[in-house]
C-alpha positions in Angstrom: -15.2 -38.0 26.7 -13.6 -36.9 30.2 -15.8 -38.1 33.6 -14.5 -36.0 35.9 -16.0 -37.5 39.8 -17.1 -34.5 41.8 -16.7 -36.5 45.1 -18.1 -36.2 48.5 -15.7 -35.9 51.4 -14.0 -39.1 52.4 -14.9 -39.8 56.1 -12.5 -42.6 57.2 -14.9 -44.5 58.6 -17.3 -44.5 56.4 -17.9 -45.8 53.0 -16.8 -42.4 51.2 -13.0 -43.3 52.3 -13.7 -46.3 50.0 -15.4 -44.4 46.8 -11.9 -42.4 46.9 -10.4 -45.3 46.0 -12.4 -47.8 44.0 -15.4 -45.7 42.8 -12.7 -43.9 39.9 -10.8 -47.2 39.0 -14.6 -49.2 38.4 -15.9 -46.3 36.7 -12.8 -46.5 34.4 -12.9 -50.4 34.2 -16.9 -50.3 33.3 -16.7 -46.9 30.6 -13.1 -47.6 29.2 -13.3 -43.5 29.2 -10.6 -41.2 30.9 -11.9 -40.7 35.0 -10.3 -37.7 36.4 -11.7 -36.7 40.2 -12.2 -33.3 41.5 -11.8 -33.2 45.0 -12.0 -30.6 47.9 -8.8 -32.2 49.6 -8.2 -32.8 53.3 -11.7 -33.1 55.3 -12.4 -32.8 59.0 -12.6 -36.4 60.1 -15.6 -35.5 63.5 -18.5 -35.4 61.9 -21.0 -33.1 63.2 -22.5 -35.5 66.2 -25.3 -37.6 64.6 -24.4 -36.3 61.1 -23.1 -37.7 58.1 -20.3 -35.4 57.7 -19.2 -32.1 59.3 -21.3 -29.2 58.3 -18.8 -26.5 58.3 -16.3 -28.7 56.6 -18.1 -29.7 54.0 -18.6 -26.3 52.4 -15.1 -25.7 52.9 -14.6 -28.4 51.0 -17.2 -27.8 48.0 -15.7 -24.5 47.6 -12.2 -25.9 46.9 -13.9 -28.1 44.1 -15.7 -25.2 42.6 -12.5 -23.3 42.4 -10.7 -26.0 40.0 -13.9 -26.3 38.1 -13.9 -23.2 37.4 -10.2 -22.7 36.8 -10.9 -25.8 34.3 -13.3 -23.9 32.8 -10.9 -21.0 32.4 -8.2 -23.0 31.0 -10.3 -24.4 28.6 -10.2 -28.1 29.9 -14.1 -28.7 29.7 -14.6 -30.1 26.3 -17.8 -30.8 24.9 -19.4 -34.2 26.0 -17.4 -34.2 29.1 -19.5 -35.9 32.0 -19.3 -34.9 35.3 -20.4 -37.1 38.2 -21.8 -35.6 41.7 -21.1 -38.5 44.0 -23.5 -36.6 46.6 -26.2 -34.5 44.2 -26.6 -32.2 47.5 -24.1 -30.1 45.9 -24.8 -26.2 45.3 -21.9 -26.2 42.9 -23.6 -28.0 40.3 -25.6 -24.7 39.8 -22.2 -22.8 39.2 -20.9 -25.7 36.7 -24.7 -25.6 34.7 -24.1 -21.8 34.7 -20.2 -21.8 33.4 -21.3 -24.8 30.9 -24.6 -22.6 29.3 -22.6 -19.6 29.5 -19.7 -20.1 27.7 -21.3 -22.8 25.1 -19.9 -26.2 26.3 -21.9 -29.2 26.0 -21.9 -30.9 29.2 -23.7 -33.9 30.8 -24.2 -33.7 34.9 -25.1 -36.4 37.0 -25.8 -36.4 41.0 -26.3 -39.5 43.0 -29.0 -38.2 46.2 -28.8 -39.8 49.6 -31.0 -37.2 51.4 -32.7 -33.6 51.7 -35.5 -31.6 53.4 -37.6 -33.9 51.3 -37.4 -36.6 53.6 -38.5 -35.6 57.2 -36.2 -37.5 59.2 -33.0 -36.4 57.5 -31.1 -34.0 59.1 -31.7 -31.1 56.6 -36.1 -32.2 57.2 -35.6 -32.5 61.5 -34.3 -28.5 61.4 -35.1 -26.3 58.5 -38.0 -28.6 57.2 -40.1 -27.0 53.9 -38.3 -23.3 54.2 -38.7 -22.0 50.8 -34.8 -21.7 50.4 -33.6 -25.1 50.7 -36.6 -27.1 49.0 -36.5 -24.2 45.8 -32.6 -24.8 46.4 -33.0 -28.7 46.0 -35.2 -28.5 43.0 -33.0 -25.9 41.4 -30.0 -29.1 41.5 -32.3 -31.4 40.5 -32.9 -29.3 37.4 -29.3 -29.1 36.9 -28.8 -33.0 36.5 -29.6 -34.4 33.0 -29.6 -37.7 35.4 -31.2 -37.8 38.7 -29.7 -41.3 40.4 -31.8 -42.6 43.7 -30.5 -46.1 44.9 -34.3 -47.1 45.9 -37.8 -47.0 44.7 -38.6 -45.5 48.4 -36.6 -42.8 47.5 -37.7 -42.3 44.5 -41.3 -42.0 46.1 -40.2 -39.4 49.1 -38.6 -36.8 46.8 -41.1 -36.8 44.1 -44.2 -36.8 46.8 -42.7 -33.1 47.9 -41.8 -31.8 44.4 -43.9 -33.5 41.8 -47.1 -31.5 42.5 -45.4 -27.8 42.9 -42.7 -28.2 40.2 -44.3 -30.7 37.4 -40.9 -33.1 37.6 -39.3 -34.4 34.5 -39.4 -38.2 35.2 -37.0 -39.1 32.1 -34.2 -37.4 34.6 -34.6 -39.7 37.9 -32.8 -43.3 37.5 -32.9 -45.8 39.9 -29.5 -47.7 40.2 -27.7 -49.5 42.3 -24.9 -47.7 44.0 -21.0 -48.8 42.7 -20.1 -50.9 45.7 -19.3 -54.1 44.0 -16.0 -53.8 45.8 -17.3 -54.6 49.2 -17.8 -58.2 48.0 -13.8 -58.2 47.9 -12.8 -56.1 50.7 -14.9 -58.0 53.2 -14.2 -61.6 51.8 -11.2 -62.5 54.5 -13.9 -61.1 57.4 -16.5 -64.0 56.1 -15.6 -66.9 58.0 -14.8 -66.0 60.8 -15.6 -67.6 64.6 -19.0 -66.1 65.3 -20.3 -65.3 68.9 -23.8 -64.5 70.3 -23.1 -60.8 69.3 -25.8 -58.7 68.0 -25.2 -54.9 66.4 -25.9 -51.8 66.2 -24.1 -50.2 63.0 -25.8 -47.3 62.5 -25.4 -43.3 63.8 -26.2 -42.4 66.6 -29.0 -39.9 65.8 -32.6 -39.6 66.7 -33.9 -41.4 63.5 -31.6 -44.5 64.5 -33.7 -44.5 67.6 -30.5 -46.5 69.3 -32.9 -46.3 72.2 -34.5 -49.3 71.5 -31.5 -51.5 70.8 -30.2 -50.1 75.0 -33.4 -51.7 75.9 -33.1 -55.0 74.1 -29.7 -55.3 75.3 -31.5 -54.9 79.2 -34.0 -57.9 78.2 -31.8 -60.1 76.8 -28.5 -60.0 79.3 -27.9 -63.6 77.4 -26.5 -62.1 74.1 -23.8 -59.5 73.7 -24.9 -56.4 72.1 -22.7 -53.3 70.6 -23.4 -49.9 69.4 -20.9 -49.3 67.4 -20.5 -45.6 66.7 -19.4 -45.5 70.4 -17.0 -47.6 70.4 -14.4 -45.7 68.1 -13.5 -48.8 66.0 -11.4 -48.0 62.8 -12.6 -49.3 59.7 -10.8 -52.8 60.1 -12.2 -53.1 63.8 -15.6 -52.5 62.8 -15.2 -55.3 59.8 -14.2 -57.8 62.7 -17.2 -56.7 64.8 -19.2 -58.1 61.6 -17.6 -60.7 61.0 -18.1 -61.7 64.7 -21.7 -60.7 65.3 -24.6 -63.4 64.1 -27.1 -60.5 64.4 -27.7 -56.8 63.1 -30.6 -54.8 64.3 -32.1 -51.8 62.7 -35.6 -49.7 64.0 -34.3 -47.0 61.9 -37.1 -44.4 60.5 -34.9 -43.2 57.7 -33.1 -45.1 55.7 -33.1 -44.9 51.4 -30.4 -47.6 51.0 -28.8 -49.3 53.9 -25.5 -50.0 53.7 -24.2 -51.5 57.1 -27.0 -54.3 57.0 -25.6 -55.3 53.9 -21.9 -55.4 54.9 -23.0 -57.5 57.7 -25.0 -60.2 55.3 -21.9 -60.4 53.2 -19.7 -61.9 56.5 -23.1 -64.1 57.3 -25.1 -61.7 60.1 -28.4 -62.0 60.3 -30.7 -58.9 59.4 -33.2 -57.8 61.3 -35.1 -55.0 59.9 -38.5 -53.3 60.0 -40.7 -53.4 57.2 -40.7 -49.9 56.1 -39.1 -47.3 54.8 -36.1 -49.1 51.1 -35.8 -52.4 53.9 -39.2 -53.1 52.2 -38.1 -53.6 48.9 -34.5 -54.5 50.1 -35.1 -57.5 52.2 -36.9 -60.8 52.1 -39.9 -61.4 53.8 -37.3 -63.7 56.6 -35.6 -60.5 57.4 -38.3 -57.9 58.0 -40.8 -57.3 61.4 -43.9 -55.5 61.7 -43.1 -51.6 60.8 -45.8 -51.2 63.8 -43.0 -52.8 65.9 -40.9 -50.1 66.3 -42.5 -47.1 65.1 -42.1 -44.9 68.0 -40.3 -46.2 71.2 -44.0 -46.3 72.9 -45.1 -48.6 70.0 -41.9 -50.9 71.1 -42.9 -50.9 74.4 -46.3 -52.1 73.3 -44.6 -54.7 71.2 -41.4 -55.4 72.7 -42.4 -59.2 73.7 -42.6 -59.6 70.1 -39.2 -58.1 69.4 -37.5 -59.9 71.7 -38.9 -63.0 70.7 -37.4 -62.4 66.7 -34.4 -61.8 68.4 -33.7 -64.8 70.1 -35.5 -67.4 67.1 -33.1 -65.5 65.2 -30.2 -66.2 67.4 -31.4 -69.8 68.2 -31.4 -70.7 64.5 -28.9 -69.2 63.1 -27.5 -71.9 61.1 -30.7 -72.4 59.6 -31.1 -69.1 58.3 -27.8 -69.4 56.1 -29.6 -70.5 52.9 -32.2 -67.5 53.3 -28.8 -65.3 53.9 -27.1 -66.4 50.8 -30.7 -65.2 48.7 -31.0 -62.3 50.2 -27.0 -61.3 49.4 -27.6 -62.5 46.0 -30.6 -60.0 46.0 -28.4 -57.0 47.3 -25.5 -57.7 45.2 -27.4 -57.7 41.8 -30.1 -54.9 42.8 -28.8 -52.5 45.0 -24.7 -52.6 45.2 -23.8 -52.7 42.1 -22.8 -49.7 39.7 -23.8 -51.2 36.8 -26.5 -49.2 35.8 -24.7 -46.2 36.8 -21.5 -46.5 34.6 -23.9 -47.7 31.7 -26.0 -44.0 32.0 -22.5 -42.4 32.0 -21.7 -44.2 29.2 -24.5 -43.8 27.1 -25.1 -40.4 27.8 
């Protein structure tokens, strides 16, 4: 068996740029199977502003991956039980591989790992086209093309199937909830854990309306005693942003979409504090020490209403710091075993 790694555009500074390097050689490692990746080449490294990636680019990019599929196709490369692995199931090509694979006789397996969709109202793809018939018949036709469906939380899970179960009867023995293979990040960021920290608290997140960065400019008014950072504004490459983490005691999320949650759990493996809301895969993500109120920050009026309670996490937080430590080291234990590993994910390749 081949796995060939349909991958998603590699952002420098953002966790893709890492899956280009160590996603193929774990997969390898875990499967002992021959990894080849198919990618879509150079990528524009501005995101669209708020976005994930760019939104031109990335079709620009799929394209180029659909053309070496199907030259693969037309070379005869695809052999039966070849497995190919959609590192972003928000792929329309995965339609054209199910079509090449039916048509001409070969006996594939697909996979797609989903981060987001219409499904999920305060993604990108809900805020501005929302339930058009196109995109959610487009999303279930994808789904349908994956023999495994992978979601990296039970919230997830819960969002996609609450729009589609009811109009398209779903196939439940094709949705898998795994952790996501970033087992990595527990080496990469090892020489950032240690370092001096400061009274530093940050924001790690997009900039983008379901952030609601908002809130953190207001905390940073009411509490002039601590240092706080957005980060997407300040430009940092990838190493600058690890130092930030390893220097900040505090990250602080009132995000209203989140399925995973990656940047609160880089900063927990260099010893910053969490502070999340109790809502959205932070409820199944973090202990009970970690989480406010969802009511807290629902809406910025429901902060203001609240924000005397906000501010006060904050600072027992930042007062007790070193007490905390032993709570930390649970809830990266939690993380690393539930929710970053790819485990689970190389073992459904495998067994496929």
């Amino acid at each position: 068996m081949t796995i060939y790694i349909v991958d998603i555009e590699a952002v420098d500074t953002r966790y893709t740029k890492q899956w280009k390097e160590h996603l193929p050689r774990q997969m390898q490692r875990a499967t002992n199977e021959n990894v080849k990746v198919i990618s879509g080449g150079e990528t524009p490294q501005a995101t669209t502003p708020g976005a994930f990636l760019n939104f031109g680019g990335t079709n620009v990019y799929k394209s180029k991956q659909l053309e070496q599929i199907g030259e693969m196709f037309c070379n005869g490369k695809v052999k039966n039980g070849d497995y190919f692995l959609y590192t972003d199931a928000w792929n329309p090509t995965v339609i054209q591989l199910r079509y090449m694979a039916e048509l001409l006789g070969v006996d594939i397996s697909i996979g797609g790992l989903w981060h987001a969709g219409s499904y999920d109202p305060h993604d990108f793809l809900g805020r501005l086209i929302g339930n058009r018939p196109w995109v959610r018949h487009a999303e279930m036709s994808m789904f349908e093309c994956y023999d495994d469906n992978f979601f990296a939380s039970d919230f997830h899970i819960d969002i996609f199937t609450d729009v589609f179960d009811e109009d398209y009867a779903i196939d439940w023995n094709k949705i898998h909830r795994v952790g996501w293979p970033m087992e990595y990040l527990r080496n990469s960021l090892d020489s950032y854990k240690g370092m001096e920290k400061r009274d530093l608290i940050l924001f790690p997140h997009r900039v983008a309306p379901e952030k609601q960065v908002e809130i953190f400019r207001d905390l940073k008014e009411r509490l002039p005693q601590y240092e706080f950072v957005v980060c997407q504004e300040q430009e940092l490459t990838k190493n600058e942003y690890h130092n930030l983490l390893g220097e900040a005691k505090m990250v602080f999320s009132a995000n209203l979409q989140e399925t995973l949650g990656i940047s609160w759990y880089e900063g927990a493996l260099v010893d910053a504090i969490p502070m999340v809301p109790d809502r959205l895969s932070y409820s199944e993500m973090a202990l009970p020490e970690f989480k406010y109120p969802s009511a807290w920050t629902e809406d910025f009026d429901a902060y203001l209403h609240n924000r005397d309670k906000v501010v006060a996490q904050i600072v027992n937080y930042m007062e007790n710091y070193d007490d905390l430590q032993v709570s930390l080291e649970k809830q990266r234990m939690k993380l690393n075993k539930e929710f970053f590993s790819g485990a689970e994910l190389y073992d459904a390749v495998k067994h496929e």
